[in-house]
C-alpha positions in Angstrom: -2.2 -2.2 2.4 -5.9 -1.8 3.3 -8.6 -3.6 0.8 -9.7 -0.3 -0.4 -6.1 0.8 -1.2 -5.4 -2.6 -3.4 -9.2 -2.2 -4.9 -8.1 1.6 -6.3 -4.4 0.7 -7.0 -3.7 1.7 -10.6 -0.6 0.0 -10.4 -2.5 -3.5 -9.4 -5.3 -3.1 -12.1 -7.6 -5.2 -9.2 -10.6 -6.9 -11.8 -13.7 -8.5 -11.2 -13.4 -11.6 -13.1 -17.1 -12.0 -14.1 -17.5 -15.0 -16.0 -15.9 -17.5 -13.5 -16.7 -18.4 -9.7 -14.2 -19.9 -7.4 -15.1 -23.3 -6.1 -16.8 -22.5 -3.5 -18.6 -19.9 -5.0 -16.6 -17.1 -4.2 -15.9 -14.2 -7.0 -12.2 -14.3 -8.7 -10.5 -11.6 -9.3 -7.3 -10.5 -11.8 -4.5 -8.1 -10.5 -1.6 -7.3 -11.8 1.8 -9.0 -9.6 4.3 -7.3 -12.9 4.4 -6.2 -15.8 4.2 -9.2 -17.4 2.7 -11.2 -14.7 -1.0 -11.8 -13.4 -3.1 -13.6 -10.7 -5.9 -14.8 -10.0 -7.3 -14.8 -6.5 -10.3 -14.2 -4.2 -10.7 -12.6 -1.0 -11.0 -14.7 2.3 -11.6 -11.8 5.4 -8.0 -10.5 5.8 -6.5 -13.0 3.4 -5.7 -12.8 -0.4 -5.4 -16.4 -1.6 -3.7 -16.5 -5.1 -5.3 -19.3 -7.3 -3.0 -18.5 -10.1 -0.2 -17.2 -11.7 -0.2 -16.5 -15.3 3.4 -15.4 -16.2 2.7 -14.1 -19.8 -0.8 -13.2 -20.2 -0.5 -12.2 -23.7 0.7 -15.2 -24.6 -2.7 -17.2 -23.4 -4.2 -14.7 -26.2 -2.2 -15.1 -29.1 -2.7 -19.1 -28.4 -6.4 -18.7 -28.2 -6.4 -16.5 -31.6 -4.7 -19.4 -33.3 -6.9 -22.2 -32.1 -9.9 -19.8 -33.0 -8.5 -19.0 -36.8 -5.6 -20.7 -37.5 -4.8 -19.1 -40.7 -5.3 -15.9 -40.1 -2.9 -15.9 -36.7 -0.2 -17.6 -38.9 -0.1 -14.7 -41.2 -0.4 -12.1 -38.8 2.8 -13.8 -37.4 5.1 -14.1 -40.7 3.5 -10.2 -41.0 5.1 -9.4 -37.9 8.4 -11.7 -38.5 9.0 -9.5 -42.2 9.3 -6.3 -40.3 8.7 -2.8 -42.0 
């Protein structure tokens, strides 16, 4: 797979991760390894080094919304739990 195949891959959803630099500098980008799964890696000439895997991503947001507001994640989550 060419670069510009795995840049325009629907499938891969290749991002720009703009607010973080690798640690040498180098720009981080997201793509997608599953359905459920996503990386994080940077380009290095014909090499893709993965940085890392984040099995659940959605998880990593419904932990940040209930550090952020607590009270308001909890009750979303017995909302949820109660059903229709």
């Amino acid at each position: 797979m060419s670069w510009e195949q795995l840049q325009s891959s629907k499938g891969l959803r290749w991002e720009l991760i703009q607010s973080r630099r690798g640690a040498a500098g180098e720009r981080l980008f997201s793509l997608r390894i599953s359905r459920s799964c996503r990386a994080v890696a940077w380009r290095d000439r014909p090499w893709l080094p993965l940085l890392s895997l984040h099995p659940d991503h959605r998880l990593g947001l419904s932990q940040r919304r209930e550090e952020v507001a607590p009270q308001a994640f909890a009750a979303s989550q017995v909302a949820r739990s109660a059903g229709p």
